[in-house]
PDB file of N, H, CA, C and O in Angstrom:
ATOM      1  N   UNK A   1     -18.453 -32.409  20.752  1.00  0.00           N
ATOM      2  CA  UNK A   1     -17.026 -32.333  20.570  1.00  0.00           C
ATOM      3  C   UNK A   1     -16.678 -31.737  19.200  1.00  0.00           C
ATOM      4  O   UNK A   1     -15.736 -30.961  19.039  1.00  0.00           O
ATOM      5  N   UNK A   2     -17.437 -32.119  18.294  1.00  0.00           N
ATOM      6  H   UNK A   2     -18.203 -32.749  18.425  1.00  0.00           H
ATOM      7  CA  UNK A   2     -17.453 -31.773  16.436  1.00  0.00           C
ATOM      8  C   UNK A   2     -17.407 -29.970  17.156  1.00  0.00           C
ATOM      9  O   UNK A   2     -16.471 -29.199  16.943  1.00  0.00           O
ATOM     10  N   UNK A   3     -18.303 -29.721  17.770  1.00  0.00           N
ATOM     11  H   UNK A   3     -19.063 -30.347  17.944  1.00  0.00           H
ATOM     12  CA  UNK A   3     -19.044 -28.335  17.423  1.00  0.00           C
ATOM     13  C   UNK A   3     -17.850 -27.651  18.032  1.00  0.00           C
ATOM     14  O   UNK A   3     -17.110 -27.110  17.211  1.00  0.00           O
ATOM     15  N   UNK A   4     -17.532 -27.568  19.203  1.00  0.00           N
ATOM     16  H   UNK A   4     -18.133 -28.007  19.871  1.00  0.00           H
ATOM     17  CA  UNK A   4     -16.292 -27.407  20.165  1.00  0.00           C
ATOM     18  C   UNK A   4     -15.143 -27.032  18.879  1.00  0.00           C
ATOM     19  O   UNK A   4     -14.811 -25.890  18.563  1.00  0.00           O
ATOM     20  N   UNK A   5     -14.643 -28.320  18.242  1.00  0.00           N
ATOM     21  H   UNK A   5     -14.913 -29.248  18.499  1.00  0.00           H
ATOM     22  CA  UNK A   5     -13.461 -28.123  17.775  1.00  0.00           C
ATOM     23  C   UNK A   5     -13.616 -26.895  16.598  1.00  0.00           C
ATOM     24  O   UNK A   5     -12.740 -26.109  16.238  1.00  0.00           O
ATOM     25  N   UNK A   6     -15.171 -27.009  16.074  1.00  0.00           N
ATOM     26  H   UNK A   6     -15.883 -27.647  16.367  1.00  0.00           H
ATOM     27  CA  UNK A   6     -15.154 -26.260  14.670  1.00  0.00           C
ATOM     28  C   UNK A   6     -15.452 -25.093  15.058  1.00  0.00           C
ATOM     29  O   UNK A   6     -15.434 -24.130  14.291  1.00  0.00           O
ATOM     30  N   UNK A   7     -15.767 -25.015  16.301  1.00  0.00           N
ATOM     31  H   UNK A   7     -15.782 -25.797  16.924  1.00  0.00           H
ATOM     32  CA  UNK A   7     -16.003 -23.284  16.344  1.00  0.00           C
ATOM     33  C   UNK A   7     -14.162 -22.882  16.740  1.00  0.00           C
ATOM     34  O   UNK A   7     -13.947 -21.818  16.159  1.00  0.00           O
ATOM     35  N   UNK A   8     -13.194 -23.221  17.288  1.00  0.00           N
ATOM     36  H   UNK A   8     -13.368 -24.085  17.761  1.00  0.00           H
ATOM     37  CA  UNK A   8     -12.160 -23.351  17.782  1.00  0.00           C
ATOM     38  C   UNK A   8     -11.684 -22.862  16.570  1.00  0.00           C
ATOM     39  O   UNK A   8     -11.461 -21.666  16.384  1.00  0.00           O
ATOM     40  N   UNK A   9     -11.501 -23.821  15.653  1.00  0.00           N
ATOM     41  H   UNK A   9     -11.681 -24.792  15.804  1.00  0.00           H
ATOM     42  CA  UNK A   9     -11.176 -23.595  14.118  1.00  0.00           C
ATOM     43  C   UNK A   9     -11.703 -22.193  13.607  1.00  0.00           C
ATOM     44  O   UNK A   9     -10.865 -21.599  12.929  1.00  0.00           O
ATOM     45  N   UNK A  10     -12.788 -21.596  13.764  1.00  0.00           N
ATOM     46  H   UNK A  10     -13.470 -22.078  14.314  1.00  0.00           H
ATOM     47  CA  UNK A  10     -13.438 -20.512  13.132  1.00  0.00           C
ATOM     48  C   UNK A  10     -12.816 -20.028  13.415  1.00  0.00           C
ATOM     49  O   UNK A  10     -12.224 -19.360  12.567  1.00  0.00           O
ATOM     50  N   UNK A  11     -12.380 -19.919  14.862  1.00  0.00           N
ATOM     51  H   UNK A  11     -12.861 -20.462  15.551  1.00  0.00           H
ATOM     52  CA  UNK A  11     -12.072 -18.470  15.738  1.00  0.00           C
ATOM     53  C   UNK A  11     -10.431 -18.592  15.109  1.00  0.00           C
ATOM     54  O   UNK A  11      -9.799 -17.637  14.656  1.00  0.00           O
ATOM     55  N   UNK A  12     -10.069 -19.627  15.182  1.00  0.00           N
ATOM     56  H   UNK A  12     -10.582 -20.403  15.550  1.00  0.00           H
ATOM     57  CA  UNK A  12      -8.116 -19.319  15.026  1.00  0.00           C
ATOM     58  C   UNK A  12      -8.486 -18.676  13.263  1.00  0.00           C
ATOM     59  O   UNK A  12      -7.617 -17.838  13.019  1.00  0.00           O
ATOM     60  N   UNK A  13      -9.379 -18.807  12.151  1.00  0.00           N
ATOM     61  H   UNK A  13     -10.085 -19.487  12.349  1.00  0.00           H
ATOM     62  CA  UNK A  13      -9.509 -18.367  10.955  1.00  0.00           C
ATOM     63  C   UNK A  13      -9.612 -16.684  10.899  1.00  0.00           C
ATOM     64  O   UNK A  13      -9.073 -15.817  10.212  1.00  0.00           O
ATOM     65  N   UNK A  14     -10.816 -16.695  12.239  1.00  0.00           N
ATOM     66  H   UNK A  14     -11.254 -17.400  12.798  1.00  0.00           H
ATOM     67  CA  UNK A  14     -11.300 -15.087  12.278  1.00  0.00           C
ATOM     68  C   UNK A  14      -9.736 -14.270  12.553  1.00  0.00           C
ATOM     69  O   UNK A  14      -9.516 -13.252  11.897  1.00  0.00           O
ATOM     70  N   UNK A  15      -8.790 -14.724  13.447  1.00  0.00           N
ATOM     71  H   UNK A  15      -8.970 -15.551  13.980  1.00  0.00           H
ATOM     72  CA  UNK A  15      -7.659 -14.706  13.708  1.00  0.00           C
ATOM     73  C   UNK A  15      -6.573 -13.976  12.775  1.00  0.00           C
ATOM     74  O   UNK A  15      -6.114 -12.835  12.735  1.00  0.00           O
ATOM     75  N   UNK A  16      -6.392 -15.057  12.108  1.00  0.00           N
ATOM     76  H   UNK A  16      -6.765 -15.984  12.140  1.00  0.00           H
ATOM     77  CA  UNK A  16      -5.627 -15.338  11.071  1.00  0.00           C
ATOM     78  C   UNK A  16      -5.950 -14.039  10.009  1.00  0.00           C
ATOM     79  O   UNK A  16      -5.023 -13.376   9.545  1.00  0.00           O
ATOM     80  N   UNK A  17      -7.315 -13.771   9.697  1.00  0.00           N
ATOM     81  H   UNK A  17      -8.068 -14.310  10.074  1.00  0.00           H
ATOM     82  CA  UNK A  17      -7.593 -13.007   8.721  1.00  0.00           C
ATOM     83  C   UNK A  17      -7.465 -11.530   9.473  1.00  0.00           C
ATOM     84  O   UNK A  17      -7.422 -10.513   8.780  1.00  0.00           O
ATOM     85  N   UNK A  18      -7.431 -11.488  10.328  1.00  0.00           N
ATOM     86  H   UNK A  18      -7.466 -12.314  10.891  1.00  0.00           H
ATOM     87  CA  UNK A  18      -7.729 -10.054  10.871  1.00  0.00           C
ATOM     88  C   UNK A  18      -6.238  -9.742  10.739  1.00  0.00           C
ATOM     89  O   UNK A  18      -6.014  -8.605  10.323  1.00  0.00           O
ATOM     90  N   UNK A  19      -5.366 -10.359  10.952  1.00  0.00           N
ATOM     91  H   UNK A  19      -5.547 -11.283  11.290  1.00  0.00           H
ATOM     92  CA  UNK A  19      -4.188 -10.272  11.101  1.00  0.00           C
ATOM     93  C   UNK A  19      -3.647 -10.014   9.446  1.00  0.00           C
ATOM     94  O   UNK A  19      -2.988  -8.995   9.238  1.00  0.00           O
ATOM     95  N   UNK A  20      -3.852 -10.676   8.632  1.00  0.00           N
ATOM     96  H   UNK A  20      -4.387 -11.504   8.801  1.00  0.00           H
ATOM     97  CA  UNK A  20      -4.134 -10.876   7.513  1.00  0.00           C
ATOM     98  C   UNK A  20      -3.985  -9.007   6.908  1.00  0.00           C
ATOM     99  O   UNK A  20      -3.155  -8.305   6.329  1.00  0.00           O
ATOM    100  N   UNK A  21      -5.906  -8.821   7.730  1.00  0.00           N
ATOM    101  H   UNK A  21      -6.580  -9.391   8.200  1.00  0.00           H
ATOM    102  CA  UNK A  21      -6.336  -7.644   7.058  1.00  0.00           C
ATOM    103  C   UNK A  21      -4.565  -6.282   7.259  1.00  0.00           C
ATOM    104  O   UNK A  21      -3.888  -5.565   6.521  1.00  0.00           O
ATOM    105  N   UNK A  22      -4.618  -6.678   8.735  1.00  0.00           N
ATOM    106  H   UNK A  22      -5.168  -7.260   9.334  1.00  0.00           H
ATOM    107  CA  UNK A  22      -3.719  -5.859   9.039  1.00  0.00           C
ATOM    108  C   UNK A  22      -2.242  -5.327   8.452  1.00  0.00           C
ATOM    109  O   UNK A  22      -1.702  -4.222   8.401  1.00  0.00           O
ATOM    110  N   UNK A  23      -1.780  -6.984   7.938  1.00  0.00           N
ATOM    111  H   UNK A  23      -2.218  -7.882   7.979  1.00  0.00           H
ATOM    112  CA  UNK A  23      -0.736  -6.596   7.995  1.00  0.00           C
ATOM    113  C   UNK A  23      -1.139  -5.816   5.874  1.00  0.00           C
ATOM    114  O   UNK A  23      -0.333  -5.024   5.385  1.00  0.00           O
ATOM    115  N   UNK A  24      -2.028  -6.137   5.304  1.00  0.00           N
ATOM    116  H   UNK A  24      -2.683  -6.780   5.701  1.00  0.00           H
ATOM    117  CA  UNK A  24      -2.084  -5.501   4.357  1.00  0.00           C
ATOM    118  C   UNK A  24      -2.330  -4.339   4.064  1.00  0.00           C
ATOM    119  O   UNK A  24      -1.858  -3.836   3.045  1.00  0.00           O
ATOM    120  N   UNK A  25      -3.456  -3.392   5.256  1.00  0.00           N
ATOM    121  H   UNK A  25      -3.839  -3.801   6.084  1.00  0.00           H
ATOM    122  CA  UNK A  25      -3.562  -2.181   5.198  1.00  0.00           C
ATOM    123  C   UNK A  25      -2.211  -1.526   5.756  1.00  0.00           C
ATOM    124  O   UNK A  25      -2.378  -0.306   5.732  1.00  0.00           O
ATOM    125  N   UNK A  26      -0.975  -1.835   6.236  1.00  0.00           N
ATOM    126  H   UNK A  26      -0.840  -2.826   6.256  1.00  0.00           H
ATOM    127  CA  UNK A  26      -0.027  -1.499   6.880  1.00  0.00           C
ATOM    128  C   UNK A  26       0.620  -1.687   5.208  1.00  0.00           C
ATOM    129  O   UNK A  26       1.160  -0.749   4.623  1.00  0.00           O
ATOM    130  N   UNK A  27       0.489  -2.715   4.756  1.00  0.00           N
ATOM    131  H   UNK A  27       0.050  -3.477   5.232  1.00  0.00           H
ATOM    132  CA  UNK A  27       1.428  -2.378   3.379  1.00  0.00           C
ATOM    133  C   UNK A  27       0.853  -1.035   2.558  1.00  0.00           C
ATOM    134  O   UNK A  27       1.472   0.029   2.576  1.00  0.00           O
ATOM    135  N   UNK A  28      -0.350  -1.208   1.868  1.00  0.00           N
ATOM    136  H   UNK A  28      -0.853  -2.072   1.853  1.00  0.00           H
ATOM    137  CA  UNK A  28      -1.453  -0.420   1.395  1.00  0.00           C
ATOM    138  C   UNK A  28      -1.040   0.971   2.346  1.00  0.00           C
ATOM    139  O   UNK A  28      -1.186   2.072   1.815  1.00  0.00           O
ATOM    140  N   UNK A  29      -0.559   0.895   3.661  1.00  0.00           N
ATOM    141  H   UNK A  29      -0.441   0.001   4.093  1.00  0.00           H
ATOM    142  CA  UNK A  29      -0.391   2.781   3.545  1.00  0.00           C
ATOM    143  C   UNK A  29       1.469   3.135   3.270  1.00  0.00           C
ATOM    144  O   UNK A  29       1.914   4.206   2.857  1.00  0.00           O
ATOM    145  N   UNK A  30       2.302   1.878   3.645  1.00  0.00           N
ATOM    146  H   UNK A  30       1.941   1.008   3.980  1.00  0.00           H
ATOM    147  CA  UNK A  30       3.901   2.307   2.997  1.00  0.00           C
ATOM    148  C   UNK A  30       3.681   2.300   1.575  1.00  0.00           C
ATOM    149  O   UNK A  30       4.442   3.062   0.978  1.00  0.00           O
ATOM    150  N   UNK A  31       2.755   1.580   0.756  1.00  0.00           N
ATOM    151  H   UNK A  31       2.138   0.962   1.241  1.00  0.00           H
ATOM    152  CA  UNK A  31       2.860   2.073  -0.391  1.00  0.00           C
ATOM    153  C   UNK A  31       2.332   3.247  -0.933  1.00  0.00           C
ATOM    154  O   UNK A  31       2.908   3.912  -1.794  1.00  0.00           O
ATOM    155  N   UNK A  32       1.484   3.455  -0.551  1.00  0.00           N
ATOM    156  H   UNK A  32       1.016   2.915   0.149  1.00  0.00           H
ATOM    157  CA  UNK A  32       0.787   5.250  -0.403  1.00  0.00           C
ATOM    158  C   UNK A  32       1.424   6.036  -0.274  1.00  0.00           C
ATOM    159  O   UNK A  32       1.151   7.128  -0.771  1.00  0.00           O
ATOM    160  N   UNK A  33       2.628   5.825   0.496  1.00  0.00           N
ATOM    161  H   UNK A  33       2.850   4.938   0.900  1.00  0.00           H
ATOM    162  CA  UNK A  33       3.335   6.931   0.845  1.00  0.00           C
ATOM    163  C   UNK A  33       4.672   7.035  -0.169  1.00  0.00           C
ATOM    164  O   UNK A  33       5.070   8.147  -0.517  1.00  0.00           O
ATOM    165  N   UNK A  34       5.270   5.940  -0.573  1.00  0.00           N
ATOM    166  H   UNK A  34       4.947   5.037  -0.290  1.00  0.00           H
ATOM    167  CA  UNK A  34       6.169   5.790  -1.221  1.00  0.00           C
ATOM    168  C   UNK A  34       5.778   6.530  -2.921  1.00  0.00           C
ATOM    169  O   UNK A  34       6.608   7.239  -3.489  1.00  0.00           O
ATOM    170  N   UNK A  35       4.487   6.227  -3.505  1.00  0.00           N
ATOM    171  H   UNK A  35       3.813   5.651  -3.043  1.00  0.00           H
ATOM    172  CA  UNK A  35       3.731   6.374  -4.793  1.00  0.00           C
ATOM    173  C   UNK A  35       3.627   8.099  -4.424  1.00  0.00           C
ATOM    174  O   UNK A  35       3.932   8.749  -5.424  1.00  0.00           O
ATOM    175  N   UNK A  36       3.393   8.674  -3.638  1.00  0.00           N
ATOM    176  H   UNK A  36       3.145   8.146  -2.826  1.00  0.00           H
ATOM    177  CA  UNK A  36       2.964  10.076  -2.967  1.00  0.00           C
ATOM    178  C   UNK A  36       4.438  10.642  -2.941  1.00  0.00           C
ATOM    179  O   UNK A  36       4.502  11.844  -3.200  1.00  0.00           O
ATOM    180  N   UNK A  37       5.712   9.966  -2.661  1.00  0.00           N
ATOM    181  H   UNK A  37       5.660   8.990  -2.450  1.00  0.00           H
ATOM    182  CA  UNK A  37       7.194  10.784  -2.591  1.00  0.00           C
ATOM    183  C   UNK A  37       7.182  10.606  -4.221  1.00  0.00           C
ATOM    184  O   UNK A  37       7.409  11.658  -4.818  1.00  0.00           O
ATOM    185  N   UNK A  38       6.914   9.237  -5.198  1.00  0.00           N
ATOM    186  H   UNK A  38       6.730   8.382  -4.714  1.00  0.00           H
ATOM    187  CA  UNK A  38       7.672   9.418  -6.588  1.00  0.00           C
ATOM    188  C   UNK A  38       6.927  10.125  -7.384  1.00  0.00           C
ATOM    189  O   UNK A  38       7.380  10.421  -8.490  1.00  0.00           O
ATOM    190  N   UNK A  39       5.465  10.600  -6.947  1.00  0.00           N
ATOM    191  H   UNK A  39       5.098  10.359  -6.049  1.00  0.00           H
ATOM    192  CA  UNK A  39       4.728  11.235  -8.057  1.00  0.00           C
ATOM    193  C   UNK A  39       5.496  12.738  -7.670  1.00  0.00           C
ATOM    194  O   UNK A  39       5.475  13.624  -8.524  1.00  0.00           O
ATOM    195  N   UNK A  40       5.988  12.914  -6.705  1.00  0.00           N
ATOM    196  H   UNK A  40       6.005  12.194  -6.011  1.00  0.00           H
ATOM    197  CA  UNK A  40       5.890  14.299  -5.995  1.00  0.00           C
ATOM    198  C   UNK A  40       7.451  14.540  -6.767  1.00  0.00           C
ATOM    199  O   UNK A  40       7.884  15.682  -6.918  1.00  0.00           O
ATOM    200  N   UNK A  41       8.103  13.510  -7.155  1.00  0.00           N
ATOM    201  H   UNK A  41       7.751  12.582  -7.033  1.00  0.00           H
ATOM    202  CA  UNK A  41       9.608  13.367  -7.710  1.00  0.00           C
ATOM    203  C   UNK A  41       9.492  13.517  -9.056  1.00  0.00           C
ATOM    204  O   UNK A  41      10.076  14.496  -9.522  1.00  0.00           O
ATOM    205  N   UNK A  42       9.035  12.976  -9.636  1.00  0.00           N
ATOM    206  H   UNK A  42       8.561  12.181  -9.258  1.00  0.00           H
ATOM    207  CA  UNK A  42       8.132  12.801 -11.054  1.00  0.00           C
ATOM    208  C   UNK A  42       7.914  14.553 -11.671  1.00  0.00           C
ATOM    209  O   UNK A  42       8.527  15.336 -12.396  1.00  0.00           O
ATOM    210  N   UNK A  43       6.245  14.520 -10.600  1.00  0.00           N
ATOM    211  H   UNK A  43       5.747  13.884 -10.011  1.00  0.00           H
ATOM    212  CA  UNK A  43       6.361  16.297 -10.671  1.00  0.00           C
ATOM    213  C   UNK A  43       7.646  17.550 -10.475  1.00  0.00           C
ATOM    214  O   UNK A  43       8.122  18.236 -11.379  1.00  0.00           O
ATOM    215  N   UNK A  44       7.807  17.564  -9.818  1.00  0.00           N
ATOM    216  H   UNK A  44       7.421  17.007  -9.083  1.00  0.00           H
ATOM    217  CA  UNK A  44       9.316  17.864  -9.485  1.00  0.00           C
ATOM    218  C   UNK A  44      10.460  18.068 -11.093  1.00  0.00           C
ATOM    219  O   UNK A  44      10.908  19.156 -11.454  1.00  0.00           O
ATOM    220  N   UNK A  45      10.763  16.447 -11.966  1.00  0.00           N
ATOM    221  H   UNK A  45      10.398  15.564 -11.672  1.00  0.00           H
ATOM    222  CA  UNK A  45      11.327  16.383 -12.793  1.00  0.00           C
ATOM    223  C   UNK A  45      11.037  17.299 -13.952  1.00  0.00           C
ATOM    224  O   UNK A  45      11.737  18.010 -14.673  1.00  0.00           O
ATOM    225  N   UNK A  46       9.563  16.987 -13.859  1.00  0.00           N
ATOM    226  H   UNK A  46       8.994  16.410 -13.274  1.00  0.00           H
ATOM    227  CA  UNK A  46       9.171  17.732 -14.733  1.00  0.00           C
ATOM    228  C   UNK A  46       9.364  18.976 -15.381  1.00  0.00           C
ATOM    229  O   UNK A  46       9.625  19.221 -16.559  1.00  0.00           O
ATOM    230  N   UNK A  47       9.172  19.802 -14.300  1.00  0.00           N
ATOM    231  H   UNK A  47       8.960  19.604 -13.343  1.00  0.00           H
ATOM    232  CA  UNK A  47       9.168  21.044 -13.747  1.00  0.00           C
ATOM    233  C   UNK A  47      10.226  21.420 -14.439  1.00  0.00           C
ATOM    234  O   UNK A  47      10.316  22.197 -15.389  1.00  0.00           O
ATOM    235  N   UNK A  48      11.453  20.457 -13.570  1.00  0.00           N
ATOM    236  H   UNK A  48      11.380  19.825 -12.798  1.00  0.00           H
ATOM    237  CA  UNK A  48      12.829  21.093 -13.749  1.00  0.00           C
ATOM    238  C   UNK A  48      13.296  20.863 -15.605  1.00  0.00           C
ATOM    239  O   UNK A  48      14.136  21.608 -16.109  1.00  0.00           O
ATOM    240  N   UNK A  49      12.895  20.213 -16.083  1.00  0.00           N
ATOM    241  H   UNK A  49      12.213  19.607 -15.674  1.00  0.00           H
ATOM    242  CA  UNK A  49      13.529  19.543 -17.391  1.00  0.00           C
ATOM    243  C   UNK A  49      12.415  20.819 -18.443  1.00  0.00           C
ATOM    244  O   UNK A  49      12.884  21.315 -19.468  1.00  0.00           O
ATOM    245  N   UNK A  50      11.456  21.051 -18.118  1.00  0.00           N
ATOM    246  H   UNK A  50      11.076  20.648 -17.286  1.00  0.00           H
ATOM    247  CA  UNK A  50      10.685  22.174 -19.033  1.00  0.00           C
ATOM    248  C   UNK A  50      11.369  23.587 -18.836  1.00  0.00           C
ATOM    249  O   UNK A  50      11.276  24.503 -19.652  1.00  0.00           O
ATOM    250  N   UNK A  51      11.975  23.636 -17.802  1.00  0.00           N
ATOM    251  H   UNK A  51      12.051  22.892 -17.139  1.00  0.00           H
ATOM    252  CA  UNK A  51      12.738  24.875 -17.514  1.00  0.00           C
ATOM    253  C   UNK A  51      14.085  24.720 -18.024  1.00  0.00           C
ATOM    254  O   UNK A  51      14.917  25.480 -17.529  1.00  0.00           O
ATOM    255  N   UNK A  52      14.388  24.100 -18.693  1.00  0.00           N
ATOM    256  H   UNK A  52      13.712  23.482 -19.096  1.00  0.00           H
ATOM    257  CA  UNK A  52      15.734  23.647 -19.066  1.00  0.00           C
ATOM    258  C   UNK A  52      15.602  23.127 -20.202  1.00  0.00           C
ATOM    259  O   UNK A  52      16.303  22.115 -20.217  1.00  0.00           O
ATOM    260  N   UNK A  53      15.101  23.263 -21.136  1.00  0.00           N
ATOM    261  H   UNK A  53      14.532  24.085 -21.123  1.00  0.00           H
ATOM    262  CA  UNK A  53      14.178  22.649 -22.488  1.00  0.00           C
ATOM    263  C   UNK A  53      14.930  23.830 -23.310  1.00  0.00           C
ATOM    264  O   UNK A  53      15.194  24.996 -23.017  1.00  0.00           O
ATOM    265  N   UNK A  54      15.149  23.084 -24.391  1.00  0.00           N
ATOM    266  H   UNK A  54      14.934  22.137 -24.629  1.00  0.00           H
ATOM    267  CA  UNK A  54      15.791  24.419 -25.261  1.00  0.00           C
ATOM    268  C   UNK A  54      14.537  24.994 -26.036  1.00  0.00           C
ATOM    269  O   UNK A  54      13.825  24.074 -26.441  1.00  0.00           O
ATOM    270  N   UNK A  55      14.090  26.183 -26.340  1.00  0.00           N
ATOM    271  H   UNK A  55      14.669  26.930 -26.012  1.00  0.00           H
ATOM    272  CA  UNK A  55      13.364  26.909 -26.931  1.00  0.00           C
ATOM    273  C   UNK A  55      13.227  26.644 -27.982  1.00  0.00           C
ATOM    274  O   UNK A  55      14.271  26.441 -28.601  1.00  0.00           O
ATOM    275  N   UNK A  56      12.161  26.527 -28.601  1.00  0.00           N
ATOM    276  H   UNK A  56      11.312  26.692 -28.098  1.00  0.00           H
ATOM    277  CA  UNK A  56      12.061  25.696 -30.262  1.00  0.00           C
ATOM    278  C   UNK A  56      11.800  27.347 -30.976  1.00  0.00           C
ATOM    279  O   UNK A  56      11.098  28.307 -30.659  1.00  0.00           O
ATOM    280  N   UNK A  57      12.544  27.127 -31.822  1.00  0.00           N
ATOM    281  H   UNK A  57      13.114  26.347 -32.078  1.00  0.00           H
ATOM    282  CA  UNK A  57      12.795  28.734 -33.189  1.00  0.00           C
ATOM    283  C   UNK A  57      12.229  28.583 -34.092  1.00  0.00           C
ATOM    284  O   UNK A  57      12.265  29.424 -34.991  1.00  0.00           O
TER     285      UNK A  57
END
């Protein structure tokens, strides 16, 4: 009955974590993507503000 319940237990853990894994690689790629639009915004700023830089005399 011990063995029954504790493998029961494993399995709802194995569960739990897979789910776990999931819902973190699902964060881990909206944040990938979000870090990938502000670097791309970032670059972008850059760009524009060196082109618009007053010329040093």
């Amino acid at each position: 009955m011990q063995l029954r319940k504790l493998a029961t237990n494993f399995h709802y853990t194995q569960v739990e974590c897979a789910l776990i894994t999931t819902a973190l690689n699902s964060l881990a790629y909206e944040l990938r993507a979000a870090k990938d639009k502000l670097d791309a915004a970032v670059e972008d700023a850059e760009r524009s503000s060196s082109r618009w830089a007053p010329m040093a005399r």
